[in-house]
N, C-alpha and C positions, 0 to 999 in steps of 0.2 A: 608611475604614470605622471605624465605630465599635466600640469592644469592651468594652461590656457599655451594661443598660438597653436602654428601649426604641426609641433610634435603630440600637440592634445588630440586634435582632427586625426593624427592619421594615430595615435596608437590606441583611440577610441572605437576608430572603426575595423583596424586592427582585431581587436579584441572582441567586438562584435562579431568579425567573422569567423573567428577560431572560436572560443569560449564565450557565445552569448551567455548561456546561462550563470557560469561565472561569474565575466563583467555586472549583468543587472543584481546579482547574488552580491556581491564586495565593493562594485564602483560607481551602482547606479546612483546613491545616495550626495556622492560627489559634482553630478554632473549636475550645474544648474539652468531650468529653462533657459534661458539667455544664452549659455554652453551649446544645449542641445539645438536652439536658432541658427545659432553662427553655425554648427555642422549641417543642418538641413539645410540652411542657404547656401553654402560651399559645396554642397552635392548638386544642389537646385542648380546651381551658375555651369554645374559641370555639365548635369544632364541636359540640358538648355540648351549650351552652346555645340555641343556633340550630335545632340538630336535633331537639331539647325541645321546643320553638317549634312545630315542624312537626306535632307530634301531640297537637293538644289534648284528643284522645280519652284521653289515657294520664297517668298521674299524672307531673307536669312532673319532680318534684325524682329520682324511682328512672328513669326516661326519662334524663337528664339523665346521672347517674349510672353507666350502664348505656352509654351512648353515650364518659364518656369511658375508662371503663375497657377499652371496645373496643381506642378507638383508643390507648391507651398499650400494651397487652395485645398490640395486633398486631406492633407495631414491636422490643418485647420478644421474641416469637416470632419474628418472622421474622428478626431478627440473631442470633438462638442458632441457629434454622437454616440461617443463611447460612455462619455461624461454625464450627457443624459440619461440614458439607461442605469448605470451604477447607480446615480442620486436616486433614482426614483425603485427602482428595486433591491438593491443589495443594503445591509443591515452596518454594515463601516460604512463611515464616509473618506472615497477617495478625491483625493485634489484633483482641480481640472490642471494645475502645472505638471504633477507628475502622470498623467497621460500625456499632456501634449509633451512631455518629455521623451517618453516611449515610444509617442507615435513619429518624431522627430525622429529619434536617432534610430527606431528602424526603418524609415522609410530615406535616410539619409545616406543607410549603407545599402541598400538595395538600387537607389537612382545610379550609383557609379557603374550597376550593372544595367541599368534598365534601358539607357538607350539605344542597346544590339536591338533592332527590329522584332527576334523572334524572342528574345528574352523573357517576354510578359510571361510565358509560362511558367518559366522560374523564379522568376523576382517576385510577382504578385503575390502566389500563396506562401516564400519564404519569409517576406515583409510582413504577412498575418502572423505568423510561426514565432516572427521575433517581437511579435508584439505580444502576443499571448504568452511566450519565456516573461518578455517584463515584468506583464502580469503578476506569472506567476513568482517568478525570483525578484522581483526588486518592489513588488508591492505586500508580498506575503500572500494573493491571490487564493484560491482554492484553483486546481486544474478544472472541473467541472466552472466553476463560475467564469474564470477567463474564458473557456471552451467555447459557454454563451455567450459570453458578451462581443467575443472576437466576433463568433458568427451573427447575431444580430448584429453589431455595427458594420461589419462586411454588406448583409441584408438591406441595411437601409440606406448603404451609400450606392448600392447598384442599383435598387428602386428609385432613388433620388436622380441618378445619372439618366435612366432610362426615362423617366419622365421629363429632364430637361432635352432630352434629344431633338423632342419637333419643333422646341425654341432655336435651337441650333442650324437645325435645317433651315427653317425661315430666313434664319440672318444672310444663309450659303445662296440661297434664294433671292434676297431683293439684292444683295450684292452683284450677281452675275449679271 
């Protein structure tokens, strides 16, 4: 495997897609946050500018924009919520870098799929799927304890989402 540039990017995500369990099992210990940034940023620019692409109705560059600070915004969320929950319940202490490692590089390899329209169905609970593999292969995880924590931190970022919604609409609101 390669470690660094862009033979590292693609045969990380390479390996993601065929053998996650593997890679987080043998490779994940290699990858360093800053590793797993540059690959969620280089999905982020991809899914971004593709998913910009998608809506010619909308001003391309604030679209664009708006699409990647999504998806770096989520993976940022969702490892601070993952993060909190383990500290405060489970009996090891997991680092907050290797979740937002985890949460990086699966949500890194699922953004090159995520911006087909209909894909959410597939990409969202695959992205869970690989995070909870991390879990369980590259942290030493128990399957019941990732189980919970995937699904509470799933939990509290769709609670979170839904209740910023009618800040959302306001803004779509004095805008018009």
């Amino acid at each position: 495997m390669q470690t660094h540039g862009t033979p590292f990017y693609f045969d990380t995500l390479i390996a993601l897609f065929t053998r996650p369990s593997r890679f987080y099992a043998t490779r994940f210990k290699a990858v360093t946050p800053f590793k797993a940034l540059i690959i969620l940023t280089a999905s982020s620019i991809f899914f971004a500018v593709t998913g910009a692409l998608l809506r010619p109705d909308s001003t391309l560059l604030a679209t664009a924009i708006i699409l990647f600070i999504n998806a770096m915004g989520m993976v940022v969320m969702g490892s601070t919520a993952c993060y909190l929950a383990l500290a405060t319940t489970a009996r090891r202490h997991y680092a907050f870098k290797q979740l937002f490692s985890i949460f990086s590089l699966s949500s890194g390899a699922v953004l090159l799929i995520a911006w087909v329209p209909a894909a959410f169905f597939i990409t969202e609970p695959w992205k869970w799927w690989l995070i909870g593999t991390g879990m369980v292969n590259g942290l030493g995880m128990s399957k019941s304890r990732a189980t919970l924590t995937v699904l509470f931190t799933f939990s509290v970022l769709v609670i979170l989402i839904w209740a910023l919604l009618p800040m959302a609409a306001l803004g779509s609101l004095h805008s018009a």
